[in-house]
C-alpha positions, 0 to 999 in steps of 0.5 A, a space after each residue: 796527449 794525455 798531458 796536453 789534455 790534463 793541462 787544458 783541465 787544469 787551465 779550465 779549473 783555474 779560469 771557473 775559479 777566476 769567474 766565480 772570484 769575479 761573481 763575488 766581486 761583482 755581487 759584493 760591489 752590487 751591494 756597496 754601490 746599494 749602500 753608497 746611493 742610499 747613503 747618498 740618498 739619506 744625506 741628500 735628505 738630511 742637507 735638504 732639510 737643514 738648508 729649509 731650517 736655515 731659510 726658514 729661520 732666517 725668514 722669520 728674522 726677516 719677517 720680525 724686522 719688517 713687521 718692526 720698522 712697518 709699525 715703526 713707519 704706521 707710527 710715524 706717519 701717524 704723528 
């Protein structure tokens, strides 16, 4: 009796052990999971804003051409 009791003891040590490995796990990815999303969040960002330069550099060129061939046509039609 005294065995099968020492054994359940040493059997319900090992499953605390197993749970608090288990807490630290899960703690440890709580905080990469964190990370991850604000990484994600930071390069989300960033790509925003170098696809708003893109469009707006490429506004501006747009704009300039058009600008060009309006005064181009204001001075054809003038002749």
């Amino acid at each position: 009796m005294e065995d099968i009791l020492k054994q359940i003891l040493s059997e319900l040590k090992e499953i605390k052990t197993d749970i608090g490995d288990l807490k630290t796990g899960q703690a440890r990815l709580e905080v990469g999971q964190q990370k991850l999303q604000q990484n994600l969040i930071e390069s989300l960002g960033n790509y925003t804003e170098k696809i708003t330069e893109h469009v707006d550099d490429q506004t501006e060129v747009l704009n300039k051409r058009v600008y060009k061939f309006e005064s181009e046509i204001e001075r054809l039609s003038r002749q």
